[in-house]
C-alpha positions as CSV (number, residue, x, y, z in Angstrom):
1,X,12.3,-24.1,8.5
2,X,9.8,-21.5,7.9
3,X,7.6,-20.9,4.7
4,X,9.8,-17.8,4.0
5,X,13.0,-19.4,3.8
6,X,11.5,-21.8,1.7
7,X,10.4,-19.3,-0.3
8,X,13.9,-17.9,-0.4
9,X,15.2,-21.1,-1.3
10,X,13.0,-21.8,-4.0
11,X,13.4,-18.6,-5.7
12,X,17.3,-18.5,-5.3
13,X,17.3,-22.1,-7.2
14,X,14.9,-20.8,-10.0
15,X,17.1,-17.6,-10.6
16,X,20.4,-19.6,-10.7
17,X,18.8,-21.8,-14.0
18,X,18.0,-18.9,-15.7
19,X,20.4,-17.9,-18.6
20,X,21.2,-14.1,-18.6
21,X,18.9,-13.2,-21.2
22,X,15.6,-14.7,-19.4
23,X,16.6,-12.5,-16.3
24,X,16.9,-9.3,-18.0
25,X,13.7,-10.1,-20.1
26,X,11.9,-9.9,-16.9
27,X,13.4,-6.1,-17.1
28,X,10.6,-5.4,-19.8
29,X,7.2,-6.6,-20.2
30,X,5.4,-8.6,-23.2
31,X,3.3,-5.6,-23.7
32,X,2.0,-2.3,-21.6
33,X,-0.3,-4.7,-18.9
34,X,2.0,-8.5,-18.9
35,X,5.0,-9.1,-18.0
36,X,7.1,-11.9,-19.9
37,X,7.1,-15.5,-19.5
38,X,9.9,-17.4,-18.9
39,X,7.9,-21.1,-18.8
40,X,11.6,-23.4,-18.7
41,X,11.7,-22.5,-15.4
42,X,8.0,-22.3,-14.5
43,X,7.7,-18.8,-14.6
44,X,4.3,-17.5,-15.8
45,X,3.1,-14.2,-17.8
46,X,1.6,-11.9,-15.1
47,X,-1.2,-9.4,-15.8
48,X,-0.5,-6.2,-13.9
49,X,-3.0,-4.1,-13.1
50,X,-2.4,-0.3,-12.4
51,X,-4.5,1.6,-9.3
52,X,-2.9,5.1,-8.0
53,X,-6.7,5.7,-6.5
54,X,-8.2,2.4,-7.3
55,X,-7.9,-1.1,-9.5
56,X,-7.8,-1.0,-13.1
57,X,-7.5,-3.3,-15.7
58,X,-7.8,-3.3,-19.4
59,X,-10.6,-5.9,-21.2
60,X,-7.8,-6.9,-23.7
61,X,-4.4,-6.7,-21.8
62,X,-2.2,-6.6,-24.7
63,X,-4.5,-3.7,-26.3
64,X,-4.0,-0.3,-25.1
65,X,-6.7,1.2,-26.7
66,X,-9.3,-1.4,-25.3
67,X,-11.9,0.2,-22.4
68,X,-11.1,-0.9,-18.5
69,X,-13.4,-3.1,-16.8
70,X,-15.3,-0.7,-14.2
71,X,-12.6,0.0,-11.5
72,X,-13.1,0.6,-8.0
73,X,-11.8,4.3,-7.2
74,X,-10.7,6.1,-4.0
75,X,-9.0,9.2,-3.1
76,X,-5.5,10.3,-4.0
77,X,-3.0,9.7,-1.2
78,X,-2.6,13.6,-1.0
79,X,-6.8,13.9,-0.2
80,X,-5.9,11.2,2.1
81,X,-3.0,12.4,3.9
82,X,-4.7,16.1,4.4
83,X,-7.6,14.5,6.3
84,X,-4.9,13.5,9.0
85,X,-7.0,10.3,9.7
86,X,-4.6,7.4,9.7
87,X,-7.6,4.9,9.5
88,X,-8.7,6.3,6.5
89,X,-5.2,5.0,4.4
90,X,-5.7,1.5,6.2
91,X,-9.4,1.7,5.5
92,X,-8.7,2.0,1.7
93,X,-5.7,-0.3,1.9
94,X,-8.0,-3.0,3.2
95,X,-10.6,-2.5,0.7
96,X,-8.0,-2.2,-2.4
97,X,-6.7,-5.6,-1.3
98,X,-9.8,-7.1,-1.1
99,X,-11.0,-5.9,-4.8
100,X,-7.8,-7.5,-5.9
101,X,-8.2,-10.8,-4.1
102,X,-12.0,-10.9,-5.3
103,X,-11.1,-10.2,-8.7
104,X,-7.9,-13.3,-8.4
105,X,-5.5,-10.6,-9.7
106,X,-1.6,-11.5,-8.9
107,X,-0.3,-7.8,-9.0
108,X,-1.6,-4.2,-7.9
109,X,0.3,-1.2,-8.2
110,X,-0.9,1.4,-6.1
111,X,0.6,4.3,-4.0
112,X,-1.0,4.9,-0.8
């Protein structure tokens, strides 16, 4: 069995002991940067971060009007896409995913 169908398997059993009203909370968060918990079936608050051009993060995630930690920031995807260099998207990709992995974040939105 592989580690995806594990996966698979794992999540499908967490969903089906979750009452109606845990799954749709996970339709809206806890505030602007976390996302509910739902901690009878082991499901932890997430902290989201938010990087159309780079990682950012809020110092106090349930405060909107608390400063980001210093972010890492790249070109749009526009900028990007009218270079016509292919590498450069993987190049930033690479380097997004690292900053996120250094900085032990579970979730990055970005649009590349």
């Amino acid at each position: 069995m592989t580690h995806t169908n594990t996966l698979d398997r794992n999540i499908k059993s967490i969903i089906s002991q979750m009452t109606v009203e845990e799954k749709a909370s996970l339709c809206s968060g806890l505030n602007m940067w976390q996302t509910k918990a739902v901690e009878r079936v082991g499901i932890p608050s997430i902290v989201m971060t938010d990087g159309p051009h780079g990682l950012r993060k809020q110092t106090n995630p349930g405060d909107m009007s608390s400063k980001s930690v210093p972010a890492t920031c790249f070109p749009s995807g526009a900028a990007l896409a009218s270079s016509w260099t292919v590498i450069l998207f993987k190049k930033s990709g690479v380097r997004l995913a690292r900053n996120v992995r250094r900085k032990m974040f579970r979730s990055f939105s970005a649009q590349l």
